[in-house]
PANU-714263 format. One line per field, with one value per residue: residue in three letters; z, y, x of N, C-alpha, C in turn; residue number from 1. Coordinates in steps of 0.1 Angstrom, whole numbers. Layout:
BEGIN
res = (ala_...)
npz = (Z_...)
npy = (Y_...)
npx = (X_...)
capz = (Z_...)
capy = (Y_...)
capx = (X_...)
cpz = (Z_...)
cpy = (Y_...)
cpx = (X_...)
n = (NUM_...)
! end
This chain:
BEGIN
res = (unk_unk_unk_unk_unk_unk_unk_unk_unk_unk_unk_unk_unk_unk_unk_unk_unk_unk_unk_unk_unk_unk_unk_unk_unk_unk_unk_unk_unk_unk_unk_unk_unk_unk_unk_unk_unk_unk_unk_unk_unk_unk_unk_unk_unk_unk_unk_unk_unk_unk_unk_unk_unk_unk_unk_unk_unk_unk_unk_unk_unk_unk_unk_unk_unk_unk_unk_unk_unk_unk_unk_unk_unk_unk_unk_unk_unk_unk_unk_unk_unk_unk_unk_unk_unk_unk_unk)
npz = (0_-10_-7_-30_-63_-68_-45_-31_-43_-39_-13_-9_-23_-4_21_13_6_31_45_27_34_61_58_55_77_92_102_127_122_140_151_126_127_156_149_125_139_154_134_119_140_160_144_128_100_85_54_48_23_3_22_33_40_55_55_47_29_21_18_40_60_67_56_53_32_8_1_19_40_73_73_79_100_109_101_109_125_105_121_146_158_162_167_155_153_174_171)
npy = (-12_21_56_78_89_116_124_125_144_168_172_174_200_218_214_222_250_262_258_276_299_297_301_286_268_246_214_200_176_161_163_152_124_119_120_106_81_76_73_50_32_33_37_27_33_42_30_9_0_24_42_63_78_68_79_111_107_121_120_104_100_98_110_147_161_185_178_159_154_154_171_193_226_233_213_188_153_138_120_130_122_133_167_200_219_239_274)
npx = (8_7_5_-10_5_-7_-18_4_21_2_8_35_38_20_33_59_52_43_70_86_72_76_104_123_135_157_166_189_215_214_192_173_181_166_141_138_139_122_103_111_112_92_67_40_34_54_68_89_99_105_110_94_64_34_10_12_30_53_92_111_140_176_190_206_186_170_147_137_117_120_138_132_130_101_81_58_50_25_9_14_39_62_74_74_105_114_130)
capz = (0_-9_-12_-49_-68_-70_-33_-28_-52_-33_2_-7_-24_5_27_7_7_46_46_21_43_74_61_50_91_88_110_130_120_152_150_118_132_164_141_116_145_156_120_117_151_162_135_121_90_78_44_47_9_-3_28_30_52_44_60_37_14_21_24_55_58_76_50_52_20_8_-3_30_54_83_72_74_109_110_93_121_117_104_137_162_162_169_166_147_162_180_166)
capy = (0_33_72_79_100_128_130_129_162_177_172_181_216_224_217_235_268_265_260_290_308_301_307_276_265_235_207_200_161_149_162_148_110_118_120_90_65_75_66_38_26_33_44_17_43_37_23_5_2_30_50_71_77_59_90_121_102_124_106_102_94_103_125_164_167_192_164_154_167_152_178_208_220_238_203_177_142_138_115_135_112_142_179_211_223_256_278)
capx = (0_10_4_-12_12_-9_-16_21_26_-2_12_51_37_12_43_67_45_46_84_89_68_88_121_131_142_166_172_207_215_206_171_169_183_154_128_142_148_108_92_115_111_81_54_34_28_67_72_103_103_105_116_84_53_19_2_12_33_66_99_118_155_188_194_203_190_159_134_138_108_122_148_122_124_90_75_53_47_9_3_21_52_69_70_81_113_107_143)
cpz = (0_-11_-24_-49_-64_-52_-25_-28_-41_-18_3_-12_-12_19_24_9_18_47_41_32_56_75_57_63_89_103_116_124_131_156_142_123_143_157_132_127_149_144_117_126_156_157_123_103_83_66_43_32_2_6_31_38_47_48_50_27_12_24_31_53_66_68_53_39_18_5_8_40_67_85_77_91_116_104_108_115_115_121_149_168_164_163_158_156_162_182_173)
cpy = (12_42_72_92_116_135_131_141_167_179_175_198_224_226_227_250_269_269_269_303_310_306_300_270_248_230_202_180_155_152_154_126_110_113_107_84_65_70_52_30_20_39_31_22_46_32_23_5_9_45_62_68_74_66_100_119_112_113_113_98_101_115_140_166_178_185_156_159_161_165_193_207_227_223_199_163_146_128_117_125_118_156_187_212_236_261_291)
cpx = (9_2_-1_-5_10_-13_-4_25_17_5_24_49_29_25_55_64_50_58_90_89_75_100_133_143_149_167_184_206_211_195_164_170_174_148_129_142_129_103_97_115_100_69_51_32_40_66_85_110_113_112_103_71_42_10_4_21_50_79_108_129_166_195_197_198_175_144_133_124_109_131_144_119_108_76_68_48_30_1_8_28_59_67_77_96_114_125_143)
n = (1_2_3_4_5_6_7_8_9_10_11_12_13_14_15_16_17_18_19_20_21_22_23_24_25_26_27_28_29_30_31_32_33_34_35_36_37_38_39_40_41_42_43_44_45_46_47_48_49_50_51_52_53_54_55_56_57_58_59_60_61_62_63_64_65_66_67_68_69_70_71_72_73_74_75_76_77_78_79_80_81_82_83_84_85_86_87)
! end
């Protein structure tokens, strides 16, 4: 089971806007490894596949990179697996 495409696109641009909006607030790597070890640990809503959430269809990873919205630190999980981080 996955995400359909198009609710993927919608949920990275409706995120995006936000993130514009804030400022584009960045994650330190060990907020970013918090947040990865929660989805991959403990969040039934993981896709191990593909790396990616079965809730809003973003992907998740240890990455710093910008396709990242663990990376985004104004982002929240969709089931309050954890929080924005307040900068």
């Amino acid at each position: 089971m996955s995400v359909p495409f198009h609710i993927k696109l919608k949920n990275f641009f409706k995120s995006l806007w936000f993130h514009v909006g804030a400022g584009l607030p960045k994650c330190t790597q060990e907020q970013i490894n918090f947040r990865f070890s929660i989805c991959k640990n403990e969040c039934e809503w993981y896709n191990k596949e593909d790396s990616s959430c079965l809730q809003c269809g973003c992907n998740v990873s240890e990455k710093k990179i910008f396709m990242n919205k663990l990376a985004w630190a104004d982002q929240q999980c969709p089931v309050d697996k954890w929080q924005k981080v307040n900068k």
